[in-house]
N, CA, C and O atoms as a CHARMM CRD file, in Angstrom:
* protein
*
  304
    1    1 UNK  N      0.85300  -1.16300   0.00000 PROA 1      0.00000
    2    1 UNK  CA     0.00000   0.00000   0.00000 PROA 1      0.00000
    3    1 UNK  C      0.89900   1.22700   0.00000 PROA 1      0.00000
    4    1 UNK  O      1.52200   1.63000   0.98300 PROA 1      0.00000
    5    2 UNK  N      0.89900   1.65200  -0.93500 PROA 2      0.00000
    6    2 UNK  CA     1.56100   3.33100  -1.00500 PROA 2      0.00000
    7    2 UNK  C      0.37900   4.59700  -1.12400 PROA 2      0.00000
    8    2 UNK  O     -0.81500   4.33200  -1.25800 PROA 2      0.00000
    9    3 UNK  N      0.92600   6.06300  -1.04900 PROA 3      0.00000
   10    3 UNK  CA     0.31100   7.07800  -1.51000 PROA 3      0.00000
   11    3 UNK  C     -0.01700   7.46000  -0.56800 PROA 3      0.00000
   12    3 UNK  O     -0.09000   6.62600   0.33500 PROA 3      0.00000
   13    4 UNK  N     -0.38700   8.87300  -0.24700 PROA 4      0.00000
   14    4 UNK  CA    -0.83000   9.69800   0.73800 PROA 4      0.00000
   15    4 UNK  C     -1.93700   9.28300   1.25100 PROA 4      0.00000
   16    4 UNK  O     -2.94600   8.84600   0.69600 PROA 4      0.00000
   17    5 UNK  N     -1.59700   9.50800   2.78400 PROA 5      0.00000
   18    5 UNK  CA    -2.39900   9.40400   3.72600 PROA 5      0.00000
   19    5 UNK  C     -3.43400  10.75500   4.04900 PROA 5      0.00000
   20    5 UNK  O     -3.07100  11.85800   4.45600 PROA 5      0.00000
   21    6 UNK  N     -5.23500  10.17700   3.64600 PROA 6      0.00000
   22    6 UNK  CA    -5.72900  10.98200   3.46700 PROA 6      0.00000
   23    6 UNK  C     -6.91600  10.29000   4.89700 PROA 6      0.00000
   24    6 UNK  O     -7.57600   9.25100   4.86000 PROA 6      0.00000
   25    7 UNK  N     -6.81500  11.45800   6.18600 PROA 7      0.00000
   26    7 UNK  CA    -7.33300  11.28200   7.76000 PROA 7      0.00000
   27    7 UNK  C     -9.05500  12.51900   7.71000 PROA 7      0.00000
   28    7 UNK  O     -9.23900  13.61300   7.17500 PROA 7      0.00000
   29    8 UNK  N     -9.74300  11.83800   8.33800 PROA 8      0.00000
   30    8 UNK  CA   -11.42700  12.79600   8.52700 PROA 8      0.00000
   31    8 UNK  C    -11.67400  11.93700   9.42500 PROA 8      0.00000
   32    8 UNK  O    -11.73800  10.70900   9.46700 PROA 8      0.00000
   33    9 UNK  N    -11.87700  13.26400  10.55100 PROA 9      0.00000
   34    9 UNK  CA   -12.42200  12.94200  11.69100 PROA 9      0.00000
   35    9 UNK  C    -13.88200  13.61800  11.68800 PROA 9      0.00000
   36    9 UNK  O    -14.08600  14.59200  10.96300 PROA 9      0.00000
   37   10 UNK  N    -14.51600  13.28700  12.20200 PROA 10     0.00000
   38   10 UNK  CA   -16.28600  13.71700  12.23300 PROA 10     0.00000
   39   10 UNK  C    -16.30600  13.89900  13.85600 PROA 10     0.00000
   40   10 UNK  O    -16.21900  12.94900  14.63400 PROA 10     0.00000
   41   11 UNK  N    -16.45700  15.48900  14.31000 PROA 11     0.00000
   42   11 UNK  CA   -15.96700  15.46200  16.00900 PROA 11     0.00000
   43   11 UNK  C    -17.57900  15.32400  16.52500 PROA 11     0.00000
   44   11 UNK  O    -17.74500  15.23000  17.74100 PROA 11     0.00000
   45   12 UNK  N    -18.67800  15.31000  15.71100 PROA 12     0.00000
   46   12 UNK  CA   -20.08300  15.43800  15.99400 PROA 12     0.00000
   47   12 UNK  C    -20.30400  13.58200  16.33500 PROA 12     0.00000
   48   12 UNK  O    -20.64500  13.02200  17.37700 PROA 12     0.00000
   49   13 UNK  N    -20.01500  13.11800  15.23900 PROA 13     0.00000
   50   13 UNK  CA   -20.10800  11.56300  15.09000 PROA 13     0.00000
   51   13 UNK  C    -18.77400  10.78400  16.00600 PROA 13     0.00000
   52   13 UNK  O    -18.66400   9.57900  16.22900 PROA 13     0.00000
   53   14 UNK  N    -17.96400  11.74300  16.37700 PROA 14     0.00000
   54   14 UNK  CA   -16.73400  10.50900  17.29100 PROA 14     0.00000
   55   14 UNK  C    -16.24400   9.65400  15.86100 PROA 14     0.00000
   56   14 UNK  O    -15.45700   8.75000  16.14200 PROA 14     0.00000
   57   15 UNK  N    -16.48700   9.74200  14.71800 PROA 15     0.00000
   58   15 UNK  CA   -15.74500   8.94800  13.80400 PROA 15     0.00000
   59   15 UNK  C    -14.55100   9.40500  13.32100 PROA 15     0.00000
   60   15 UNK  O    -14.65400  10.49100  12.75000 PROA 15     0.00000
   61   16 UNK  N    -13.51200   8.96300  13.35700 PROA 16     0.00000
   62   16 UNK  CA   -12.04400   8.91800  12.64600 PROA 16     0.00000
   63   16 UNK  C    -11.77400   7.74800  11.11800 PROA 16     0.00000
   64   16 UNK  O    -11.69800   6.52200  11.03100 PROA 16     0.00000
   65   17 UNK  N    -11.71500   8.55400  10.38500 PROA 17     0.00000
   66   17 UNK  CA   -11.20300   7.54600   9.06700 PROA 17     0.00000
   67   17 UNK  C     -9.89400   7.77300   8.50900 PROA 17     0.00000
   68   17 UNK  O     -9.45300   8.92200   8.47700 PROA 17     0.00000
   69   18 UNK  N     -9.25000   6.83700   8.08200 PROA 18     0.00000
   70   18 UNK  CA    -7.80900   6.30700   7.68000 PROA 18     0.00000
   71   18 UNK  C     -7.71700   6.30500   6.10300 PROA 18     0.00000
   72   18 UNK  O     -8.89000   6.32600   5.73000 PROA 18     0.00000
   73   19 UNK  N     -7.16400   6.29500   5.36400 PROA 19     0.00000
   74   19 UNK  CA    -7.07100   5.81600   3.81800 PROA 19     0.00000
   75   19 UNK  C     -6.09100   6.26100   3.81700 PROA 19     0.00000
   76   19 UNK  O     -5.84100   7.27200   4.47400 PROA 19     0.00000
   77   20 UNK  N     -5.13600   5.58700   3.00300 PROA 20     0.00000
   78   20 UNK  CA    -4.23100   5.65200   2.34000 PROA 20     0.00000
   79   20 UNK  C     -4.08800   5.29700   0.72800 PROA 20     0.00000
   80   20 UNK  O     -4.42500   4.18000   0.33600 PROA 20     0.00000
   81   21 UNK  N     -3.51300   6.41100  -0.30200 PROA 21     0.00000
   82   21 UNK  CA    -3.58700   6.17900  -1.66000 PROA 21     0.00000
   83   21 UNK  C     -4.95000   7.24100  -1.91800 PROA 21     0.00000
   84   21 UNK  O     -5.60400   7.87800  -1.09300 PROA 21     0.00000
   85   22 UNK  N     -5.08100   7.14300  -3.43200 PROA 22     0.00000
   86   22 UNK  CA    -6.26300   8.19100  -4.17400 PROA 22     0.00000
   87   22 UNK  C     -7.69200   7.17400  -3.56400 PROA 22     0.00000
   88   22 UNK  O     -7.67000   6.12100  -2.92700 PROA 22     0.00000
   89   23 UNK  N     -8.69600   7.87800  -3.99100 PROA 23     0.00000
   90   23 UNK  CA   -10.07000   7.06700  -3.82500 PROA 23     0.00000
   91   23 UNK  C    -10.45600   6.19000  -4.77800 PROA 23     0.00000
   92   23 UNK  O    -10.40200   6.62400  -5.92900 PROA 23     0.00000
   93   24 UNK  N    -10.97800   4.64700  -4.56900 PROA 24     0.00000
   94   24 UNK  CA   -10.92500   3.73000  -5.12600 PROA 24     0.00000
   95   24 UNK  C    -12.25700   3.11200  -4.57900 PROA 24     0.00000
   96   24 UNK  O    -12.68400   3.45400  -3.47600 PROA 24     0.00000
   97   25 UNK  N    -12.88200   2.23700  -5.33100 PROA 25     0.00000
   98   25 UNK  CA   -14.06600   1.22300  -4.84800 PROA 25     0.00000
   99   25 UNK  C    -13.24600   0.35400  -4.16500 PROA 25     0.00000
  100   25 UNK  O    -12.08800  -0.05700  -4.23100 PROA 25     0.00000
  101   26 UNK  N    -14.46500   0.17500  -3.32500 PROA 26     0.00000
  102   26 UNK  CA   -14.02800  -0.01900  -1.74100 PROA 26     0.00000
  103   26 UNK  C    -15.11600  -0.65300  -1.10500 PROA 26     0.00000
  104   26 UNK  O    -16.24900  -0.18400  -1.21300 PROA 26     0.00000
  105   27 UNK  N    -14.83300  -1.89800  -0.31100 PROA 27     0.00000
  106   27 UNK  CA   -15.57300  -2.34000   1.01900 PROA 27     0.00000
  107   27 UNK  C    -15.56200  -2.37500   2.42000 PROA 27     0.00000
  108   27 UNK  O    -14.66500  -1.57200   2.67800 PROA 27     0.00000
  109   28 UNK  N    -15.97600  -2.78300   3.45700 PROA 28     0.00000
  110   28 UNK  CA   -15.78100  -2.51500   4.11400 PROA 28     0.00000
  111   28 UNK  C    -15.77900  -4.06300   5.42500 PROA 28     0.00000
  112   28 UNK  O    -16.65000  -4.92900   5.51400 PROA 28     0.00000
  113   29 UNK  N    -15.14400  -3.99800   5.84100 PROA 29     0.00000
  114   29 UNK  CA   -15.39400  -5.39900   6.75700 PROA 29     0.00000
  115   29 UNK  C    -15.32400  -4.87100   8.57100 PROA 29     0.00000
  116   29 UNK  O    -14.60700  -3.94800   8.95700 PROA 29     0.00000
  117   30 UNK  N    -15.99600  -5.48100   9.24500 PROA 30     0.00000
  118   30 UNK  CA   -15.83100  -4.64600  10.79700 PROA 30     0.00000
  119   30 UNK  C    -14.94000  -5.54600  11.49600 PROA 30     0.00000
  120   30 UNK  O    -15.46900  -6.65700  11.49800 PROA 30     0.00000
  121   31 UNK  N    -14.26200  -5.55600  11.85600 PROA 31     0.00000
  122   31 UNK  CA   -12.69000  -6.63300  12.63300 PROA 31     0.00000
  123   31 UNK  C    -13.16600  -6.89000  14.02500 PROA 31     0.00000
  124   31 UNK  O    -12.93200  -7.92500  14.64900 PROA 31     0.00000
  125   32 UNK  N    -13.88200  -5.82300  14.48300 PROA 32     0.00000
  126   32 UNK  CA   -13.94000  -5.88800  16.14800 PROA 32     0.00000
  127   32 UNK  C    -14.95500  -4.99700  16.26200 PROA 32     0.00000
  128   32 UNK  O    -15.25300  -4.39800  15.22900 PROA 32     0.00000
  129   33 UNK  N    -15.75800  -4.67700  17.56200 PROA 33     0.00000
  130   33 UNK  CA   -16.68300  -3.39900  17.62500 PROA 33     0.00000
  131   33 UNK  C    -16.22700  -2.07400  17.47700 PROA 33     0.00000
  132   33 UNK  O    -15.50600  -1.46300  18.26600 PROA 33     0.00000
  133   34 UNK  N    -16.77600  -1.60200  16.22800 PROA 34     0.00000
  134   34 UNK  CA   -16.62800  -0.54900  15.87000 PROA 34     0.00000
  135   34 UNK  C    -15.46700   0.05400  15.14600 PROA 34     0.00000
  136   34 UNK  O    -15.33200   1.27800  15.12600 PROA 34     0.00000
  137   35 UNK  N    -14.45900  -0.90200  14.43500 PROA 35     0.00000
  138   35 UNK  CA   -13.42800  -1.03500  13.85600 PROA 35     0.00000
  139   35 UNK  C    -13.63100  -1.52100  12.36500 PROA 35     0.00000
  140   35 UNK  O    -13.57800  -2.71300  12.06600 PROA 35     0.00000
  141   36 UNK  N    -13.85300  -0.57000  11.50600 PROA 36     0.00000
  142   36 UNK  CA   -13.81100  -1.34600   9.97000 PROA 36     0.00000
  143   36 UNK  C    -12.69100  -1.51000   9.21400 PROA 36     0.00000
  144   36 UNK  O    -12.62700  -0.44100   8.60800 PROA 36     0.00000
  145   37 UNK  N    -11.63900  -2.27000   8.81900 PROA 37     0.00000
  146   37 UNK  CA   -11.07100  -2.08900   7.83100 PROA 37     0.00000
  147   37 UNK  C    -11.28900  -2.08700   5.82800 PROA 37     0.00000
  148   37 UNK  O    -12.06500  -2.79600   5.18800 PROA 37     0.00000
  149   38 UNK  N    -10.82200  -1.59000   5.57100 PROA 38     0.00000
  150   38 UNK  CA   -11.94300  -0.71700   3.59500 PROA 38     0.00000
  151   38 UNK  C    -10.72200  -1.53700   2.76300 PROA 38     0.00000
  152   38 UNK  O     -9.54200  -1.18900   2.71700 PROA 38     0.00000
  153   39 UNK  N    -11.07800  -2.23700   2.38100 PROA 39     0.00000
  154   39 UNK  CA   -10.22700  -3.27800   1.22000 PROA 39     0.00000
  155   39 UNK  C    -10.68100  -2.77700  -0.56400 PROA 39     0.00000
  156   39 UNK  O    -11.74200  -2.56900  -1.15300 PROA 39     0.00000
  157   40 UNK  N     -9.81100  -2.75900  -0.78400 PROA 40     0.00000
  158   40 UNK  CA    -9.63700  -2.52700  -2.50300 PROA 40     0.00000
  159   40 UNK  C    -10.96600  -4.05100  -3.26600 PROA 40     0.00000
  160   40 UNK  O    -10.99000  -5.26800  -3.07800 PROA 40     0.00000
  161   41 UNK  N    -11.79400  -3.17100  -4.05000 PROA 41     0.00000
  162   41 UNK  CA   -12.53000  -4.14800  -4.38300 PROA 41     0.00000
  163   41 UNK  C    -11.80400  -5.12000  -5.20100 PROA 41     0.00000
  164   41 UNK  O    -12.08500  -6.31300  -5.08800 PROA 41     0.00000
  165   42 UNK  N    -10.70000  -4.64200  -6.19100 PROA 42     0.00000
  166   42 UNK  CA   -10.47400  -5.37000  -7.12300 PROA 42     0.00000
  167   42 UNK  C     -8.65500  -6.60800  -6.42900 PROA 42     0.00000
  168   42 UNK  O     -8.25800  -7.72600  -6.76000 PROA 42     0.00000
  169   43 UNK  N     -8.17500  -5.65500  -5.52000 PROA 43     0.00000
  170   43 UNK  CA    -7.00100  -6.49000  -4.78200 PROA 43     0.00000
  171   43 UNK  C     -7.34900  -7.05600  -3.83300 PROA 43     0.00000
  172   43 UNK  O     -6.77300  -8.11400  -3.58100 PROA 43     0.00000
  173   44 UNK  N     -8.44500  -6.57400  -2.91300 PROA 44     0.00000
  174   44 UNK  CA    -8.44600  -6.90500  -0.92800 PROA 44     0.00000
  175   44 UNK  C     -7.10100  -6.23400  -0.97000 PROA 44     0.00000
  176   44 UNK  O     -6.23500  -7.00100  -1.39100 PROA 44     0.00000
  177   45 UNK  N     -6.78100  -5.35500  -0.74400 PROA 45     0.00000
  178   45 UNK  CA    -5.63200  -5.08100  -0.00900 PROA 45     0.00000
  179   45 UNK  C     -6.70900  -3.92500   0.60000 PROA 45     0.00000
  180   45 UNK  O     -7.69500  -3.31400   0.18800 PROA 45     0.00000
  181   46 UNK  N     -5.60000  -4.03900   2.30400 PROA 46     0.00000
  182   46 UNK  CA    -6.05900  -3.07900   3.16500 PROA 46     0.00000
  183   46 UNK  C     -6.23100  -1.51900   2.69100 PROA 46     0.00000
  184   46 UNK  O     -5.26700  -0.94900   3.20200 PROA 46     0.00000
  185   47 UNK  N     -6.78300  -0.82800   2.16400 PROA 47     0.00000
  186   47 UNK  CA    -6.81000   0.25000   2.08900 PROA 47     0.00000
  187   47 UNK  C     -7.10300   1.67400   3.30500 PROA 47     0.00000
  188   47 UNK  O     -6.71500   2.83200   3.46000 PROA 47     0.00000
  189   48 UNK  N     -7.99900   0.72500   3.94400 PROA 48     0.00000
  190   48 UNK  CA    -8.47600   1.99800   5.10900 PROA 48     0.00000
  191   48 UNK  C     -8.47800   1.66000   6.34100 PROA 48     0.00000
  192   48 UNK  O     -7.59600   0.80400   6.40500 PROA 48     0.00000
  193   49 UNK  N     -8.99100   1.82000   7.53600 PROA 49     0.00000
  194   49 UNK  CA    -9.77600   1.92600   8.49100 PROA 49     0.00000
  195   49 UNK  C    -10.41500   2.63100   9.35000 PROA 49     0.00000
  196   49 UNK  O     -9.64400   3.32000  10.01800 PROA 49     0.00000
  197   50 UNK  N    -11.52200   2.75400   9.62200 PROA 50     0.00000
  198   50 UNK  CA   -12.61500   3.21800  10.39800 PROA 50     0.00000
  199   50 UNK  C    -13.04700   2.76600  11.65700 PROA 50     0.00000
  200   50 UNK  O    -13.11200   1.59000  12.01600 PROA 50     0.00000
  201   51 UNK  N    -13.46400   4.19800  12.58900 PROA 51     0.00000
  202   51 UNK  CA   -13.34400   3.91200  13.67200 PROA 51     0.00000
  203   51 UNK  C    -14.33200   4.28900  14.41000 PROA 51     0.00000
  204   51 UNK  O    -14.10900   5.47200  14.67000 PROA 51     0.00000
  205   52 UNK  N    -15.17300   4.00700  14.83600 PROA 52     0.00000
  206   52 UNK  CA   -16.29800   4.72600  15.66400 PROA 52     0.00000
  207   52 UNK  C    -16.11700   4.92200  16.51800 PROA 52     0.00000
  208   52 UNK  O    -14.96900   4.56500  16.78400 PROA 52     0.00000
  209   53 UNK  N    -16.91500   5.63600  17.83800 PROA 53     0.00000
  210   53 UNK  CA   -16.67600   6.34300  19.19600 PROA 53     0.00000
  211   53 UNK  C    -15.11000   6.49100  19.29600 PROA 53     0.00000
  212   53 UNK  O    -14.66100   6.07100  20.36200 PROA 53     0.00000
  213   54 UNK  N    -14.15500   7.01500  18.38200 PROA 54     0.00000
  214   54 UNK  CA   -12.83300   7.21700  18.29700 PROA 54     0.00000
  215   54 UNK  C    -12.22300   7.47300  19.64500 PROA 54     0.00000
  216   54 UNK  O    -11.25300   6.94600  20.18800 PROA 54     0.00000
  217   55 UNK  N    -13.23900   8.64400  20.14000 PROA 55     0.00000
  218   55 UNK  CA   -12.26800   9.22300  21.51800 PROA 55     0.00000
  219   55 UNK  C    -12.76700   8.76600  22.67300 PROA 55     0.00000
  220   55 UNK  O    -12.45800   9.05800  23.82800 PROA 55     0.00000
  221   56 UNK  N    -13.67000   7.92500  22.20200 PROA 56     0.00000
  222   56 UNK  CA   -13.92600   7.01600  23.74300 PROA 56     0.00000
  223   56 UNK  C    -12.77700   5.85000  24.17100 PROA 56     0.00000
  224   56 UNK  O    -12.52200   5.25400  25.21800 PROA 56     0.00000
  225   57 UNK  N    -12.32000   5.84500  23.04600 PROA 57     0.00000
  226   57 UNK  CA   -11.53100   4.50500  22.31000 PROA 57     0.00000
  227   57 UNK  C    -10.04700   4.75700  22.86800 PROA 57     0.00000
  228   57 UNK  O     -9.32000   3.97400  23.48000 PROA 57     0.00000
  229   58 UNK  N     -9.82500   6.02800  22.49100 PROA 58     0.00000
  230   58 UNK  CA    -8.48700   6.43600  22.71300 PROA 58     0.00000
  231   58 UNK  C     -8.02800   7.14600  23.95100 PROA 58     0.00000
  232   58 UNK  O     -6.86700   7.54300  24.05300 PROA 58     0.00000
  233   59 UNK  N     -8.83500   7.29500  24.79900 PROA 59     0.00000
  234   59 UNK  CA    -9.02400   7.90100  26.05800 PROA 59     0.00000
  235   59 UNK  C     -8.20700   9.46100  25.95200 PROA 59     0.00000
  236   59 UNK  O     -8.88400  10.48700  26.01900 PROA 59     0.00000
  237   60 UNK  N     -7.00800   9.51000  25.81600 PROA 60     0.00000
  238   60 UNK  CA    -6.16900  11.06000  25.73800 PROA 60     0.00000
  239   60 UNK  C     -5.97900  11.21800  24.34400 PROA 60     0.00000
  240   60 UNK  O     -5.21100  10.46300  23.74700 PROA 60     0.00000
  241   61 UNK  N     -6.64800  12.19100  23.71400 PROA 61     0.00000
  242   61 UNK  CA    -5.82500  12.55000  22.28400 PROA 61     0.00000
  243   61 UNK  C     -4.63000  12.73200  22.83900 PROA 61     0.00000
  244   61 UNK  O     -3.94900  12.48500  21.84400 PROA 61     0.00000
  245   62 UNK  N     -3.80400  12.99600  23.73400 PROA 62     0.00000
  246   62 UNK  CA    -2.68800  13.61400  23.26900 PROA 62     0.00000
  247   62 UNK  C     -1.75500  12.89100  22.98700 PROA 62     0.00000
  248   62 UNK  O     -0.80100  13.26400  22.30400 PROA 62     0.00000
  249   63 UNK  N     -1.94200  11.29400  23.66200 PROA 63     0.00000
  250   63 UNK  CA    -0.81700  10.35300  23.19200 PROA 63     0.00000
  251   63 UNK  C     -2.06000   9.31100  22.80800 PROA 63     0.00000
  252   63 UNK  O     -2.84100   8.89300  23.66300 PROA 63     0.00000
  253   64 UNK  N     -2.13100   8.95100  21.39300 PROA 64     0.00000
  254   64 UNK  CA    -2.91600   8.52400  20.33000 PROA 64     0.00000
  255   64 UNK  C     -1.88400   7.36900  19.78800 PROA 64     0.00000
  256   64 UNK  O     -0.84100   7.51900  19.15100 PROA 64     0.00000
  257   65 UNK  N     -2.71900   5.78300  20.39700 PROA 65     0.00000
  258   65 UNK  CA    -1.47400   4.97200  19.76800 PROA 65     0.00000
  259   65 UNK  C     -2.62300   3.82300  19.53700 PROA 65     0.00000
  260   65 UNK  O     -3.32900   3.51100  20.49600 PROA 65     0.00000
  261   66 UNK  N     -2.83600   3.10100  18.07000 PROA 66     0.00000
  262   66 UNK  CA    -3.56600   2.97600  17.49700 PROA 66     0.00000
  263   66 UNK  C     -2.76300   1.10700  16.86600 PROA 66     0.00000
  264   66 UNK  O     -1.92900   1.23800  15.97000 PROA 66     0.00000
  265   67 UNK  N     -2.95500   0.07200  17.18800 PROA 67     0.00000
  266   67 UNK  CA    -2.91600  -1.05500  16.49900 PROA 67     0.00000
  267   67 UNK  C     -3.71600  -0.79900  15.45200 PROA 67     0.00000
  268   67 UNK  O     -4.94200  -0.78500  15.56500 PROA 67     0.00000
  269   68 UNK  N     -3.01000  -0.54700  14.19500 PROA 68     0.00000
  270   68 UNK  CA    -4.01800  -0.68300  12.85900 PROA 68     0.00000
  271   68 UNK  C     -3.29700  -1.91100  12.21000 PROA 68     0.00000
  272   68 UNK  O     -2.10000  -2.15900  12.36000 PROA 68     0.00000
  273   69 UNK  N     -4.34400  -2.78300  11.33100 PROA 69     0.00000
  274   69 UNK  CA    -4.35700  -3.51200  10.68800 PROA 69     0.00000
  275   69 UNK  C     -3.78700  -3.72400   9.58200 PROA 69     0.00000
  276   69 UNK  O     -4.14700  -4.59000   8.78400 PROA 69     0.00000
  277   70 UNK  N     -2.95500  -3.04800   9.44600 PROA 70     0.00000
  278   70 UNK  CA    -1.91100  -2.82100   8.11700 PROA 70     0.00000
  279   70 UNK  C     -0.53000  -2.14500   8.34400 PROA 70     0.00000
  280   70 UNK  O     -0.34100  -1.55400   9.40800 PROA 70     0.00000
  281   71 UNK  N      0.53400  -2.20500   7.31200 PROA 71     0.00000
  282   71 UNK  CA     1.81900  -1.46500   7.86200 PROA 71     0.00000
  283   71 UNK  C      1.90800  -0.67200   5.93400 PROA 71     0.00000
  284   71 UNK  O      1.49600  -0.98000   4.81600 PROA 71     0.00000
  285   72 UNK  N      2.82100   0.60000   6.66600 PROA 72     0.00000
  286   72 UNK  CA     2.81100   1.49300   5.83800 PROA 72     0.00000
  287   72 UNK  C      3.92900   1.29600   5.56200 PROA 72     0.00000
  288   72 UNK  O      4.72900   1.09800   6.47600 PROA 72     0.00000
  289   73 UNK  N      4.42700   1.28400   3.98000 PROA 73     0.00000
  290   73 UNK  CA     5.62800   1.17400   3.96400 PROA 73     0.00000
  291   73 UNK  C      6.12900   2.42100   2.87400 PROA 73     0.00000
  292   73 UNK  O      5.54800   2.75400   1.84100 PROA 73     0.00000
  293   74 UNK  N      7.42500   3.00600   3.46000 PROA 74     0.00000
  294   74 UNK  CA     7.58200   4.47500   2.90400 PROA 74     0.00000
  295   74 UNK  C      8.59000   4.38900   1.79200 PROA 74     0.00000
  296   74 UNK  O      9.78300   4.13800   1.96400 PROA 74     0.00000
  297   75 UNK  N      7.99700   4.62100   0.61800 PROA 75     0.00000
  298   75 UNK  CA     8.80000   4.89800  -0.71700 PROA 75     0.00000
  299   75 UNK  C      9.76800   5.79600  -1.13700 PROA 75     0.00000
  300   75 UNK  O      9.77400   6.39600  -2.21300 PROA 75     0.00000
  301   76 UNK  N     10.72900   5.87800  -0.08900 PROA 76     0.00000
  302   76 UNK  CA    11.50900   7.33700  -0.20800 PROA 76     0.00000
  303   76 UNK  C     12.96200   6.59700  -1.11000 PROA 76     0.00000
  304   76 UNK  O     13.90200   7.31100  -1.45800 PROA 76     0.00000
């Protein structure tokens, strides 16, 4: 998975979303409560994840540390 990391948080809804790369058709699968990861229709590769009640989830924004379901790997 390459390409910019594109983040929307919804502070009304507590939702946080993840994507990485341009916008693509996309599904969605839920891993755990309230945890979706968004797979490429045509690869399954991880493309996203979604998060509901985010900041209930994360207790302190200020140190925000997040097991996501995928690893980013940097093309430099």
């Amino acid at each position: 998975m390459t390409g910019n990391m594109r983040i929307y948080y919804d502070e009304d809804g507590d939702y946080l979303e993840i994507f990485i790369g341009g916008p693509k058709p996309n599904y969605g699968e839920e891993i755990t409560s309230g945890v979706t990861v968004f797979k490429d229709e045509k690869t399954d590769e991880i493309i996203g994840v979604g998060i509901i009640n985010f900041r209930k989830k994360s207790k302190d924004l200020k140190d925000i540390e997040l097991k996501l379901p995928f690893k980013i790997v940097s093309a430099s």
